[in-house]
mmCIF file as gemmi writes it, N, C-alpha and C atoms, coordinates in Angstrom:
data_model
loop_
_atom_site.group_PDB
_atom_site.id
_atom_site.type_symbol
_atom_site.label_atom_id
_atom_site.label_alt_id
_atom_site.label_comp_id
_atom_site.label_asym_id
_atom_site.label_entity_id
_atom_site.label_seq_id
_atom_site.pdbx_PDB_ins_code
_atom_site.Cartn_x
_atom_site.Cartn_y
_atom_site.Cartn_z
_atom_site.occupancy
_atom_site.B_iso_or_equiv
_atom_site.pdbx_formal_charge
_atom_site.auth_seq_id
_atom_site.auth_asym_id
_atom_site.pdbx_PDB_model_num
ATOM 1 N N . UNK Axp A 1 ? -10.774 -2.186 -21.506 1 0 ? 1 A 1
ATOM 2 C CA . UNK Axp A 1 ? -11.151 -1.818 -20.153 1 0 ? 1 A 1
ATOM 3 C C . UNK Axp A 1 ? -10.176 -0.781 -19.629 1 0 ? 1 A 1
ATOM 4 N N . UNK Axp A 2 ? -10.63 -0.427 -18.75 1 0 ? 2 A 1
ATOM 5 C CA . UNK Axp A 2 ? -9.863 0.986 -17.804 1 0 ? 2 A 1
ATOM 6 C C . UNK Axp A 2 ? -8.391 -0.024 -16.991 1 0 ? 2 A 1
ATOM 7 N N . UNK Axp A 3 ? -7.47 1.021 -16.957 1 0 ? 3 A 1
ATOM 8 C CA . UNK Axp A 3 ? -6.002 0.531 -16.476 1 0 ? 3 A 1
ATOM 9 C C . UNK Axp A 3 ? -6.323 1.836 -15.395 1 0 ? 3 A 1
ATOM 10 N N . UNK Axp A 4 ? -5.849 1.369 -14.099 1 0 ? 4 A 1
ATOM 11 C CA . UNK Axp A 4 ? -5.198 2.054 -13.112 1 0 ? 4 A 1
ATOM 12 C C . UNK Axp A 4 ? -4.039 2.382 -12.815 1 0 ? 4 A 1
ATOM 13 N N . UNK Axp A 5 ? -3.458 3.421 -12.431 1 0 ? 5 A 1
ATOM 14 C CA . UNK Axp A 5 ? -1.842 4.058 -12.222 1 0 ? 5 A 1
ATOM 15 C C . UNK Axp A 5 ? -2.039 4.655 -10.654 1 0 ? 5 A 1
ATOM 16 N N . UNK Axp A 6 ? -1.058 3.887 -9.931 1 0 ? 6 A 1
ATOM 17 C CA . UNK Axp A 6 ? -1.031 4.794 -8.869 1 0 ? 6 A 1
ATOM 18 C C . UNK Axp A 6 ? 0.931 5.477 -8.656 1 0 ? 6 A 1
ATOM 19 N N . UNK Axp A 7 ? 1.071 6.564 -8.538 1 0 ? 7 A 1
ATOM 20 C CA . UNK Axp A 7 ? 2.377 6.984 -8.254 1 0 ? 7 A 1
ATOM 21 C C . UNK Axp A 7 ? 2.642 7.427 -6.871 1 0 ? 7 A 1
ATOM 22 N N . UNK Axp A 8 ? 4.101 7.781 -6.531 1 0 ? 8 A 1
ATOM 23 C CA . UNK Axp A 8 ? 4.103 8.365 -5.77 1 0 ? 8 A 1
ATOM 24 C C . UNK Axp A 8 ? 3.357 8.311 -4.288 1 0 ? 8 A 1
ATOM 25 N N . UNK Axp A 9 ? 3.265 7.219 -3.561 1 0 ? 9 A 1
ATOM 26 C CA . UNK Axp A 9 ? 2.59 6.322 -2.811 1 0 ? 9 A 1
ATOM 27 C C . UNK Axp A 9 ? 1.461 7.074 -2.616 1 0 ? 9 A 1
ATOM 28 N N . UNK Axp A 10 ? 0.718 6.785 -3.811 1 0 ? 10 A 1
ATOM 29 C CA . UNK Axp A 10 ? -0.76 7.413 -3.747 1 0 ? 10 A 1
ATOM 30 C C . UNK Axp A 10 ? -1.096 8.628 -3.869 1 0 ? 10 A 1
ATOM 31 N N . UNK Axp A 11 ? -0.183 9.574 -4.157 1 0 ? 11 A 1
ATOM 32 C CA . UNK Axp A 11 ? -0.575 11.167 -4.169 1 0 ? 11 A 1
ATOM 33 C C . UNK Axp A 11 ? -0.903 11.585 -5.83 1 0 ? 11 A 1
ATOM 34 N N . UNK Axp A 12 ? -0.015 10.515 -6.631 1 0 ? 12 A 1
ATOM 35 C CA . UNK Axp A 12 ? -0.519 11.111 -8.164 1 0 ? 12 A 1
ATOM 36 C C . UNK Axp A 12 ? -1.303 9.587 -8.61 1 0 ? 12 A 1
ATOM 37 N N . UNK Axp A 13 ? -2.733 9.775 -8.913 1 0 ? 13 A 1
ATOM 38 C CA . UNK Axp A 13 ? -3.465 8.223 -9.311 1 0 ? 13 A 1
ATOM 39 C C . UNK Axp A 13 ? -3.81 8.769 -10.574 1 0 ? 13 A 1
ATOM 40 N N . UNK Axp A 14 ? -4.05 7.625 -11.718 1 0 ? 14 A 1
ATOM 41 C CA . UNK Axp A 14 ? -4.677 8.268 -12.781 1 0 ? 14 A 1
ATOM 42 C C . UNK Axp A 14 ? -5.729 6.567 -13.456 1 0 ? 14 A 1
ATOM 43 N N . UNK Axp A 15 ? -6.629 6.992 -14.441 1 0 ? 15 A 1
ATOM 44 C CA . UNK Axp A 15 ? -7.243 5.868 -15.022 1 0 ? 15 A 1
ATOM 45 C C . UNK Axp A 15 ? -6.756 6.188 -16.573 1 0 ? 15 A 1
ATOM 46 N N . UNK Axp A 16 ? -6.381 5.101 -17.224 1 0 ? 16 A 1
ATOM 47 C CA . UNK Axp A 16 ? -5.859 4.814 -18.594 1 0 ? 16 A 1
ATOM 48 C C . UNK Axp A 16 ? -7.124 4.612 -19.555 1 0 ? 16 A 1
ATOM 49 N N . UNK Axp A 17 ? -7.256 4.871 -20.637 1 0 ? 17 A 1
ATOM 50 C CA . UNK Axp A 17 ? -8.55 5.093 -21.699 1 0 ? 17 A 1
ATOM 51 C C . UNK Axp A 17 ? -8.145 5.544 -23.227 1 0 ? 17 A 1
ATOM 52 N N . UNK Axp A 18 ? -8.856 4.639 -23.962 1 0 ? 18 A 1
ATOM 53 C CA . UNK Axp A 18 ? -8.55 5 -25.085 1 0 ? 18 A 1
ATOM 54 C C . UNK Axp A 18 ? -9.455 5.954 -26.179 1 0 ? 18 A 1
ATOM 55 N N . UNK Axp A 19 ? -9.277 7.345 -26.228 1 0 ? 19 A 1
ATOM 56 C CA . UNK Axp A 19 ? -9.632 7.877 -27.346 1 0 ? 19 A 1
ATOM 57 C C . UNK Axp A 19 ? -10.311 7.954 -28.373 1 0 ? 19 A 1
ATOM 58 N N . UNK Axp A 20 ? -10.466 8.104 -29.006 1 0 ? 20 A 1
ATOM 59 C CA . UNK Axp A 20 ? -11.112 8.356 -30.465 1 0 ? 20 A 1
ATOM 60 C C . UNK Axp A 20 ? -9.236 9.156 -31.105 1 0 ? 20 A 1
ATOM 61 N N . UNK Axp A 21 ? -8.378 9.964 -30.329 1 0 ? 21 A 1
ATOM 62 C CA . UNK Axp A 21 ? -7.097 10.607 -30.978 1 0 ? 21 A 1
ATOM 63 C C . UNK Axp A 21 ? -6.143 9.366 -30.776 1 0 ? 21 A 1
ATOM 64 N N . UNK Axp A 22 ? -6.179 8.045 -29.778 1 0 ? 22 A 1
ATOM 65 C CA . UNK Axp A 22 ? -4.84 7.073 -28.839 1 0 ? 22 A 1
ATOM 66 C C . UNK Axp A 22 ? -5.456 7.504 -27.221 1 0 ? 22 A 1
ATOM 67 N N . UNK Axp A 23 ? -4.557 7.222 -27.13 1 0 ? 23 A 1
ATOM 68 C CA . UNK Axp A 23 ? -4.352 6.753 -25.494 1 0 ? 23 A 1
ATOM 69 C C . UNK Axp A 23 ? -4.555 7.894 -24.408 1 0 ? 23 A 1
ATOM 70 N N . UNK Axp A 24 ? -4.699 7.859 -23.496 1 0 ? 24 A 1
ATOM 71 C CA . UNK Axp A 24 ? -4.769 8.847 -22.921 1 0 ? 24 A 1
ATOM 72 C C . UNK Axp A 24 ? -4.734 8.811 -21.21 1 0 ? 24 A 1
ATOM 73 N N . UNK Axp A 25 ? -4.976 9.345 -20.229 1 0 ? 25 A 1
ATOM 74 C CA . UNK Axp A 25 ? -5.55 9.286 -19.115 1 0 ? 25 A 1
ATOM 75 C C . UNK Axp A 25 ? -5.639 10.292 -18.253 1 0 ? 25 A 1
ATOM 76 N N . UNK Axp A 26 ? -6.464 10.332 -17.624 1 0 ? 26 A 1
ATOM 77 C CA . UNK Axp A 26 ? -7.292 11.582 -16.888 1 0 ? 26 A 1
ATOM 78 C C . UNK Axp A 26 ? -6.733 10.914 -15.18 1 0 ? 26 A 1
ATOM 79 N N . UNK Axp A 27 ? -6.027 11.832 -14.247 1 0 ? 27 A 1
ATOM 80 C CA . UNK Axp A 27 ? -5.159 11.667 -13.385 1 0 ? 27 A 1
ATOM 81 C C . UNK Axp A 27 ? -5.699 13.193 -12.089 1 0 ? 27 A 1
ATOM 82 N N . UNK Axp A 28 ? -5.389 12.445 -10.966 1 0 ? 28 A 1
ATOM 83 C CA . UNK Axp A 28 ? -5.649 13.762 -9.765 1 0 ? 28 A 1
ATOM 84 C C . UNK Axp A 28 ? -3.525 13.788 -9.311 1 0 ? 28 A 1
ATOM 85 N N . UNK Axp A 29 ? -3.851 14.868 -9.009 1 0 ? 29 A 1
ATOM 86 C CA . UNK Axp A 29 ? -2.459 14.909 -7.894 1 0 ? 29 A 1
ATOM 87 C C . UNK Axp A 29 ? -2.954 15.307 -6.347 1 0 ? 29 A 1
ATOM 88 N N . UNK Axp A 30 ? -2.543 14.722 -5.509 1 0 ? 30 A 1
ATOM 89 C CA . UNK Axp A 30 ? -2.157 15.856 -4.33 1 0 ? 30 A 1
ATOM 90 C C . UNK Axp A 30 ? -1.209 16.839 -4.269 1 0 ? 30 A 1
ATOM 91 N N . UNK Axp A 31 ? -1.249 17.678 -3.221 1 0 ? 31 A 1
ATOM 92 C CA . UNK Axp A 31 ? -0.369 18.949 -2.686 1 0 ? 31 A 1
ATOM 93 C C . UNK Axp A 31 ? 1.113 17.609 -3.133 1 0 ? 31 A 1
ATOM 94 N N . UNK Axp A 32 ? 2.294 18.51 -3.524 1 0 ? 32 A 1
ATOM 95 C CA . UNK Axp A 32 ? 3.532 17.917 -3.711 1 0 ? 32 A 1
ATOM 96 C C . UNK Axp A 32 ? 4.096 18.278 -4.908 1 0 ? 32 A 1
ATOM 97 N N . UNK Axp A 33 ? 5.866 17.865 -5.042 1 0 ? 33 A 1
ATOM 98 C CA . UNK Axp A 33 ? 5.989 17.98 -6.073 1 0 ? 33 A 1
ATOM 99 C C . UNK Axp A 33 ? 6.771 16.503 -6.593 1 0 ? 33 A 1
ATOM 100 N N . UNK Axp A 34 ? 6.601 16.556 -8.055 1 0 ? 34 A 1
ATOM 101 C CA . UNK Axp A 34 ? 6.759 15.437 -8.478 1 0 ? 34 A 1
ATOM 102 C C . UNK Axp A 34 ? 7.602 15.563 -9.597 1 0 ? 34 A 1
ATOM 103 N N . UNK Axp A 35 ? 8.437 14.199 -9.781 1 0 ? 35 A 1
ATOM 104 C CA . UNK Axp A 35 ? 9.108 14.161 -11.218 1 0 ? 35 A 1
ATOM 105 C C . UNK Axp A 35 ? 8.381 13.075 -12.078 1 0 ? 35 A 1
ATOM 106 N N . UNK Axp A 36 ? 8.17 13.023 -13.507 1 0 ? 36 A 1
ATOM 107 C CA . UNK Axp A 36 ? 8.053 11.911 -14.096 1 0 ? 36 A 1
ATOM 108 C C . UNK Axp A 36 ? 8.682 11.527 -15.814 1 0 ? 36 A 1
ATOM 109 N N . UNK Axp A 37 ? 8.855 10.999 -15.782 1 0 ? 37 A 1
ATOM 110 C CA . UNK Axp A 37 ? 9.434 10.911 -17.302 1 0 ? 37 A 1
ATOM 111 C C . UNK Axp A 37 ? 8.472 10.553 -18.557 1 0 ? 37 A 1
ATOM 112 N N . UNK Axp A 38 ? 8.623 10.169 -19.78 1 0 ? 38 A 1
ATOM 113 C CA . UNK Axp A 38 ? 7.646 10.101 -20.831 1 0 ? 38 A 1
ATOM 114 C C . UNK Axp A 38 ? 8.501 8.904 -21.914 1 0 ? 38 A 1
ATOM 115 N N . UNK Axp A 39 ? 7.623 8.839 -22.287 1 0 ? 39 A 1
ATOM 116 C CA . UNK Axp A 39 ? 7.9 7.667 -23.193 1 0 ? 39 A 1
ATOM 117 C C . UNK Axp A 39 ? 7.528 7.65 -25.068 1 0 ? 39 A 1
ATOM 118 N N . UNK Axp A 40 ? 6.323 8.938 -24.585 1 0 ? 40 A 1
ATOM 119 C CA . UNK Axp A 40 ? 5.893 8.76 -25.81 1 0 ? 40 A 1
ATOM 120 C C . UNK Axp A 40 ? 5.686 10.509 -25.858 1 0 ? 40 A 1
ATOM 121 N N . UNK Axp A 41 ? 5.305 11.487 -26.749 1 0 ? 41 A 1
ATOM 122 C CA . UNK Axp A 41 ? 5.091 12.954 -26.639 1 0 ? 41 A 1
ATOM 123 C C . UNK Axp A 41 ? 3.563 12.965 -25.917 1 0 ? 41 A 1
ATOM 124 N N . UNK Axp A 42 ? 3.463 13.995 -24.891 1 0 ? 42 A 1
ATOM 125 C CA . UNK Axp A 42 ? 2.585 13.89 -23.846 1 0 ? 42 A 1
ATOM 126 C C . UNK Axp A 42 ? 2.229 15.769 -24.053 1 0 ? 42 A 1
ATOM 127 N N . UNK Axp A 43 ? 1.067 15.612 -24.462 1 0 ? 43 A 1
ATOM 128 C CA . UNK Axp A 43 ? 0.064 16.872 -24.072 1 0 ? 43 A 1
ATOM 129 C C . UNK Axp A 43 ? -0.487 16.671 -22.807 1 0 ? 43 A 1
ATOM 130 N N . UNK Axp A 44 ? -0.717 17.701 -21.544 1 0 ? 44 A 1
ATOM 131 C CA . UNK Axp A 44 ? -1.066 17.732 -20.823 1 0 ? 44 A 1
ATOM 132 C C . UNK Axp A 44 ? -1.479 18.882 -20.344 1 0 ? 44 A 1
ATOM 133 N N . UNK Axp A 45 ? -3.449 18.986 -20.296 1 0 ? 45 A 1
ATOM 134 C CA . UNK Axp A 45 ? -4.235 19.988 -20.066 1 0 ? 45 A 1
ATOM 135 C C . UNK Axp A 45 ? -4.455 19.497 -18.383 1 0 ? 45 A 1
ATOM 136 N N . UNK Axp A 46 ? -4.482 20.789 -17.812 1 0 ? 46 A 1
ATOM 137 C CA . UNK Axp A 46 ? -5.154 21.246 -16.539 1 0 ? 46 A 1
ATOM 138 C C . UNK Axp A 46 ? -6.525 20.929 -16.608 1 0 ? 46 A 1
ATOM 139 N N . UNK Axp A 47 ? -7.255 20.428 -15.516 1 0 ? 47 A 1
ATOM 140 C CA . UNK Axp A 47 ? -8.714 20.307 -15.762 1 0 ? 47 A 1
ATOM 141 C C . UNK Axp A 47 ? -9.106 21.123 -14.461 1 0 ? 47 A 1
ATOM 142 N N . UNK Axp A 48 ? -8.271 21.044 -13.226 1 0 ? 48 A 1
ATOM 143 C CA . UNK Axp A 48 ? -8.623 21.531 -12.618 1 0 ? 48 A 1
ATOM 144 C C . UNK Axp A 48 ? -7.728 22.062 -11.217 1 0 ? 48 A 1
ATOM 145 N N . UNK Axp A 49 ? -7.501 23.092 -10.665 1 0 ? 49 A 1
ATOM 146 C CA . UNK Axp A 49 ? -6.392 23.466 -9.666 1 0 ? 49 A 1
ATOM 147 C C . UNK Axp A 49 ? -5.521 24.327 -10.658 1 0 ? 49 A 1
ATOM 148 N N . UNK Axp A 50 ? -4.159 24 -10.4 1 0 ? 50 A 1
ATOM 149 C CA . UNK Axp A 50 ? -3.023 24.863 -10.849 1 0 ? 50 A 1
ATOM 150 C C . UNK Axp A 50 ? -1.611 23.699 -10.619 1 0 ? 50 A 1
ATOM 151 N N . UNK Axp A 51 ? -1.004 23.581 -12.174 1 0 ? 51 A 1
ATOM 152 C CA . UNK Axp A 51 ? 0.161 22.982 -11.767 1 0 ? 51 A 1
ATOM 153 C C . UNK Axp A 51 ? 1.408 23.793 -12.369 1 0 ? 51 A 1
ATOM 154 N N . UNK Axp A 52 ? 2.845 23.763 -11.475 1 0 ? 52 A 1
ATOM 155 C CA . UNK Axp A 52 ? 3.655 24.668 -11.919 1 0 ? 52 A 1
ATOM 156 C C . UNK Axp A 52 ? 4.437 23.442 -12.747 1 0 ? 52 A 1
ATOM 157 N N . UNK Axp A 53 ? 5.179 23.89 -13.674 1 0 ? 53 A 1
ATOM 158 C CA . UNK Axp A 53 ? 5.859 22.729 -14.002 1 0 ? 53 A 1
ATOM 159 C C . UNK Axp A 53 ? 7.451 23.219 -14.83 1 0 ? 53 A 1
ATOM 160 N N . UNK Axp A 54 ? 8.346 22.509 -14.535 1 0 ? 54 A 1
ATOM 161 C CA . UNK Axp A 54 ? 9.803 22.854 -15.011 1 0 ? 54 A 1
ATOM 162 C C . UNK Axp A 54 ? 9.941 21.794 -15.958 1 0 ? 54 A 1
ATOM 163 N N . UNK Axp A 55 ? 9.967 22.371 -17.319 1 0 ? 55 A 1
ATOM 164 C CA . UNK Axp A 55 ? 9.894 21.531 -18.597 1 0 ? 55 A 1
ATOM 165 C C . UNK Axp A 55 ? 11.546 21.153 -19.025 1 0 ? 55 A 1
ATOM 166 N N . UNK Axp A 56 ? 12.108 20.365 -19.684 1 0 ? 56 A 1
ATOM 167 C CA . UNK Axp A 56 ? 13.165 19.594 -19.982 1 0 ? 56 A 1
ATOM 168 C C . UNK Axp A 56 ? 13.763 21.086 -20.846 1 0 ? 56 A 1
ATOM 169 N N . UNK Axp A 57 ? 15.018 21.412 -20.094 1 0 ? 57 A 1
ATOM 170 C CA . UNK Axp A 57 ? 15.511 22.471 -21.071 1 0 ? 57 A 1
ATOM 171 C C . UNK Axp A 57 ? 15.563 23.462 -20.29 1 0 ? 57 A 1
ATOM 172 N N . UNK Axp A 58 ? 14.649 24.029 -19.603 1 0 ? 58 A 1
ATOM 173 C CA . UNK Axp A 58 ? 14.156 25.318 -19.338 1 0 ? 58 A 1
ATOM 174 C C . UNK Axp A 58 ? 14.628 25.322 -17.888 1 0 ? 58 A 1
ATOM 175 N N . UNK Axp A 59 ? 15.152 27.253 -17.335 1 0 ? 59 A 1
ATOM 176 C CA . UNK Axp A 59 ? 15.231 27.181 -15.968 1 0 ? 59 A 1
ATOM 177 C C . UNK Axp A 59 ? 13.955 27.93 -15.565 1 0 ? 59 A 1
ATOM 178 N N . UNK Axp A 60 ? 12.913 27.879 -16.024 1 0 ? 60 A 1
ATOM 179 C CA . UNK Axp A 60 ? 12.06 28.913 -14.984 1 0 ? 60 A 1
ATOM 180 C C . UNK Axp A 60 ? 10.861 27.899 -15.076 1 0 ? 60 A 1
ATOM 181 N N . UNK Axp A 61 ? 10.319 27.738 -13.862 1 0 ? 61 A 1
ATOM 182 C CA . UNK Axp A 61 ? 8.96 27.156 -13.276 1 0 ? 61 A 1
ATOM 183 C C . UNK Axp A 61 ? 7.796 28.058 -14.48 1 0 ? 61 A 1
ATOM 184 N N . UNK Axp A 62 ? 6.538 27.438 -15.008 1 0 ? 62 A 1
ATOM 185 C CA . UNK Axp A 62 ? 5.726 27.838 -15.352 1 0 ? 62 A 1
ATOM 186 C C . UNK Axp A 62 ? 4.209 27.523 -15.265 1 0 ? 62 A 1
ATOM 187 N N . UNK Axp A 63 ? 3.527 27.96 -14.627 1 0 ? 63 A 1
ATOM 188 C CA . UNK Axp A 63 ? 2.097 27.855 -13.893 1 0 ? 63 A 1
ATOM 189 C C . UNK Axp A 63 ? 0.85 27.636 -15.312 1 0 ? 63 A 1
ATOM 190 N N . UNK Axp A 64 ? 0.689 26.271 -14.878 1 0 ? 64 A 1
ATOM 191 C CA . UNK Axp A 64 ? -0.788 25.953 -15.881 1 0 ? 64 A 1
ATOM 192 C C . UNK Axp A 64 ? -1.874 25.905 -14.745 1 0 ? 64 A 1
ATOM 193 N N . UNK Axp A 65 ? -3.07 26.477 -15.336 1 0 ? 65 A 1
ATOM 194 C CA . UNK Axp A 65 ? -4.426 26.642 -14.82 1 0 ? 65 A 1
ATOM 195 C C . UNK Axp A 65 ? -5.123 25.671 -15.592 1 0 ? 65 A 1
ATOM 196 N N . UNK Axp A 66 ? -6.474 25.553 -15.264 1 0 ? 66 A 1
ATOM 197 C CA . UNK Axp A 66 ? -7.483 24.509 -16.005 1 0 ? 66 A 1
ATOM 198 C C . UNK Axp A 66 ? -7.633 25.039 -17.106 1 0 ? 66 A 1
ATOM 199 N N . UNK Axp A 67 ? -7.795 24.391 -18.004 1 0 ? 67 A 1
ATOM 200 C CA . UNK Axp A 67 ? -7.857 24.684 -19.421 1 0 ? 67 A 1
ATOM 201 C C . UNK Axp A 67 ? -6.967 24.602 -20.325 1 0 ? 67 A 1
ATOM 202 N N . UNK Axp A 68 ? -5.466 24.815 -19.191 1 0 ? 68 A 1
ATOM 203 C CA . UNK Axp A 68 ? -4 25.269 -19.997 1 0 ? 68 A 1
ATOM 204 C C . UNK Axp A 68 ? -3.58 24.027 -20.519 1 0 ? 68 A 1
ATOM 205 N N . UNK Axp A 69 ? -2.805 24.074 -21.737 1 0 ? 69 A 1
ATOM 206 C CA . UNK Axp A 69 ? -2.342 22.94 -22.158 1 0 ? 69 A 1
ATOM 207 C C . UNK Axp A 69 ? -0.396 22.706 -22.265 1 0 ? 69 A 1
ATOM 208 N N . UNK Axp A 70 ? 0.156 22.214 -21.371 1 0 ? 70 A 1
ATOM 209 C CA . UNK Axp A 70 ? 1.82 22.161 -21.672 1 0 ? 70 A 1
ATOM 210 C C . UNK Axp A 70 ? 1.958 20.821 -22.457 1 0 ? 70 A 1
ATOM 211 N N . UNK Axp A 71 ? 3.395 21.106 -23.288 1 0 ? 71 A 1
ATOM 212 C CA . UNK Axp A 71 ? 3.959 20.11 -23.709 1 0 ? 71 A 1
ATOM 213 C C . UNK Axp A 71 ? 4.912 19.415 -23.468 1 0 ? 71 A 1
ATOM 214 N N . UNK Axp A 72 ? 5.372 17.951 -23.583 1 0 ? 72 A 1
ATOM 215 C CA . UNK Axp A 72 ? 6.819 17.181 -22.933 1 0 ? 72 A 1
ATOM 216 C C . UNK Axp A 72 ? 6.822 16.232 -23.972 1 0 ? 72 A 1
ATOM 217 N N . UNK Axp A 73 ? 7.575 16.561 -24.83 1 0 ? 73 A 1
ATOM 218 C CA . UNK Axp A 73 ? 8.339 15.577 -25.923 1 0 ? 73 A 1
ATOM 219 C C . UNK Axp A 73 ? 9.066 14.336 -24.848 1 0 ? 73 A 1
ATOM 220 N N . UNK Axp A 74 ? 9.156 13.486 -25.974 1 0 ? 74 A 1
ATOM 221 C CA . UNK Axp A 74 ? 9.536 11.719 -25.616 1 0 ? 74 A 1
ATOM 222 C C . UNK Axp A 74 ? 10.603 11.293 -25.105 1 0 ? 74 A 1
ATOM 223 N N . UNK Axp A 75 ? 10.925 10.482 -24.322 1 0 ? 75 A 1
ATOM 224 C CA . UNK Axp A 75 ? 12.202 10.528 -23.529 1 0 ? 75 A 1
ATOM 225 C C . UNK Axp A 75 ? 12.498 11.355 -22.842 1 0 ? 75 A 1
ATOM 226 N N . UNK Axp A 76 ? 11.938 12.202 -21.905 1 0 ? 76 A 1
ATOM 227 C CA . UNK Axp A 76 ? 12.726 13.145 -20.934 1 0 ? 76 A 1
ATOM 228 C C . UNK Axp A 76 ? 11.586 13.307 -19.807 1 0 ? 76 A 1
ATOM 229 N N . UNK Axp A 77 ? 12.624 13.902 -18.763 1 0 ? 77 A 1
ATOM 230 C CA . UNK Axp A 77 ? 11.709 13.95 -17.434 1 0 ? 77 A 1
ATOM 231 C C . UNK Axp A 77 ? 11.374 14.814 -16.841 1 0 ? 77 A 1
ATOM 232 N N . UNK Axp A 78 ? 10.599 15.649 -16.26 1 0 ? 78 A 1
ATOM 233 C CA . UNK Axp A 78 ? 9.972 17.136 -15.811 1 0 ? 78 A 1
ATOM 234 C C . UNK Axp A 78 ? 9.549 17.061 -15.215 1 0 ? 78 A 1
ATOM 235 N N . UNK Axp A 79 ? 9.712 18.184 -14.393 1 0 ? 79 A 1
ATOM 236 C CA . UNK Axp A 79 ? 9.057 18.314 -12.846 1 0 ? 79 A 1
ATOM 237 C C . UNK Axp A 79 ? 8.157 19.018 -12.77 1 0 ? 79 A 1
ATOM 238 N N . UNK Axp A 80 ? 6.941 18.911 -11.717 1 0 ? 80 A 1
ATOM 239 C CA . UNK Axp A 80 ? 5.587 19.26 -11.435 1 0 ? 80 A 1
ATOM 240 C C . UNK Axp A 80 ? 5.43 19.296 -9.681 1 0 ? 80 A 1
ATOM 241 N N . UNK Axp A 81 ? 4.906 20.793 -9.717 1 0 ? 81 A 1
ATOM 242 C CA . UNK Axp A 81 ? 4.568 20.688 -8.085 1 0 ? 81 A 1
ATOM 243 C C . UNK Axp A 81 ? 3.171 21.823 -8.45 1 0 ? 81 A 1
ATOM 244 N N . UNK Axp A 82 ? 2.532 20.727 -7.32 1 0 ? 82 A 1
ATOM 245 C CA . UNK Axp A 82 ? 0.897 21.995 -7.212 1 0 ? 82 A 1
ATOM 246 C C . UNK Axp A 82 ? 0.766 22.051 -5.972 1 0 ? 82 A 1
ATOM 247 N N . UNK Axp A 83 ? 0.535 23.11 -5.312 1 0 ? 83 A 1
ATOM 248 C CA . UNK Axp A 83 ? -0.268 23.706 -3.651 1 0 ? 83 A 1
ATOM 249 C C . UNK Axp A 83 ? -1.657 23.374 -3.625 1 0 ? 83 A 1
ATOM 250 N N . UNK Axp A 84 ? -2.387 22.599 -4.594 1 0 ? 84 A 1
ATOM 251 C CA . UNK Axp A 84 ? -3.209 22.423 -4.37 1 0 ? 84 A 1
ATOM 252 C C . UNK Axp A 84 ? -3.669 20.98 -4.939 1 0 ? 84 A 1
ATOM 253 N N . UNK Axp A 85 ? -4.854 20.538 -4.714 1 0 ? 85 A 1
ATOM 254 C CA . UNK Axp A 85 ? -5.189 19.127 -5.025 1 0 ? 85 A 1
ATOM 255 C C . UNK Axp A 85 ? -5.586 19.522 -6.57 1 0 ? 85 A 1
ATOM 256 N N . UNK Axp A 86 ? -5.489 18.775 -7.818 1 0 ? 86 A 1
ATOM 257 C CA . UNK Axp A 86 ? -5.49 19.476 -8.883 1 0 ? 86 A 1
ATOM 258 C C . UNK Axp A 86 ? -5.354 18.203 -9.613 1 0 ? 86 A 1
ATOM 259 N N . UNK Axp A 87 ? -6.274 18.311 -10.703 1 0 ? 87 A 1
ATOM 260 C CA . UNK Axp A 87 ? -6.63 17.126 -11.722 1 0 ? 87 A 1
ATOM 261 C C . UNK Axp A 87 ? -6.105 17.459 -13.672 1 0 ? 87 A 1
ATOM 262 N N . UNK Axp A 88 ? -5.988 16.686 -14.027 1 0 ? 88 A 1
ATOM 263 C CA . UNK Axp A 88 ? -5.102 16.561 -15.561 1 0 ? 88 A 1
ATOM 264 C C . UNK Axp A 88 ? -5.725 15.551 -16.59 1 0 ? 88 A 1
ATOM 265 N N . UNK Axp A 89 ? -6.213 16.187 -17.692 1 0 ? 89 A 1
ATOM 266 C CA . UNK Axp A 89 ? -5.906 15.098 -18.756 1 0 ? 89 A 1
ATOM 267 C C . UNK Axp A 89 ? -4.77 15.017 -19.691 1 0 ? 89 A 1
ATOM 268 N N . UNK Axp A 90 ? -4.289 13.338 -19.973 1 0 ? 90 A 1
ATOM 269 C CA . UNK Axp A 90 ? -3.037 13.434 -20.578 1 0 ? 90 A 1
ATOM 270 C C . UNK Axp A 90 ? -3.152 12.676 -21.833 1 0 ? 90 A 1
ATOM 271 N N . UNK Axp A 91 ? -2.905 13.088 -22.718 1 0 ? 91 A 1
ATOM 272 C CA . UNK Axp A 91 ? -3.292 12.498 -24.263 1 0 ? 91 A 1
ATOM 273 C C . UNK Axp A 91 ? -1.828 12.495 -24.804 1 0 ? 91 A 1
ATOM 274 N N . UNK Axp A 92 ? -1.327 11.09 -25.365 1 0 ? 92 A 1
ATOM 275 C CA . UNK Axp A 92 ? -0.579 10.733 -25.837 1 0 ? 92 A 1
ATOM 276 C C . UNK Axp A 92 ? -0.196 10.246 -27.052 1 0 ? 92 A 1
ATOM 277 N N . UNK Axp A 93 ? 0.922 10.862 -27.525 1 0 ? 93 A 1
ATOM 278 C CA . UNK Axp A 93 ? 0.914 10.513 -29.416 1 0 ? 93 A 1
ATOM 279 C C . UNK Axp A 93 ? 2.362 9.729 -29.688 1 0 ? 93 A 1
């Protein structure tokens, strides 16, 4: 069955689902920015809006659109801010 996630008192929600690849879940954000950490290596495509995101390592902000796909290897935490309301799928390996 479907798992619910709510973060961030309600601004980042997502539903949990399993694959045909593992695990995964398809998530909205509101306007904000956010930190979160990982546990496991996390692909994460834009589905819809624009998210900027500051990846573990790196000093420069970088803007994903729908379609775009960033990466965040296991154990570390990265920051995400969107100006707009903006949706994600996140597939996990």
């Amino acid at each position: 069955m479907f798992k619910t996630n709510e973060y961030f008192d309600g601004k980042v929600k997502s539903i949990a689902f399993t694959t045909n690849k593992g695990p995964a879940t398809v998530g909205v954000m509101a306007v904000g920015e956010y930190e979160f950490g990982t546990s496991t290596k996390e692909y994460m495509t834009v589905t819809s809006g624009k998210l900027t995101v500051k990846l573990p390592g790196e000093t420069e902000w970088k803007e994903f659109v729908a379609n775009e796909t960033f990466i965040v290897e296991s154990g570390v935490k990265f920051l995400v801010k969107t100006e707009e309301e903006s949706s994600y799928l996140c597939l996990y390996e």
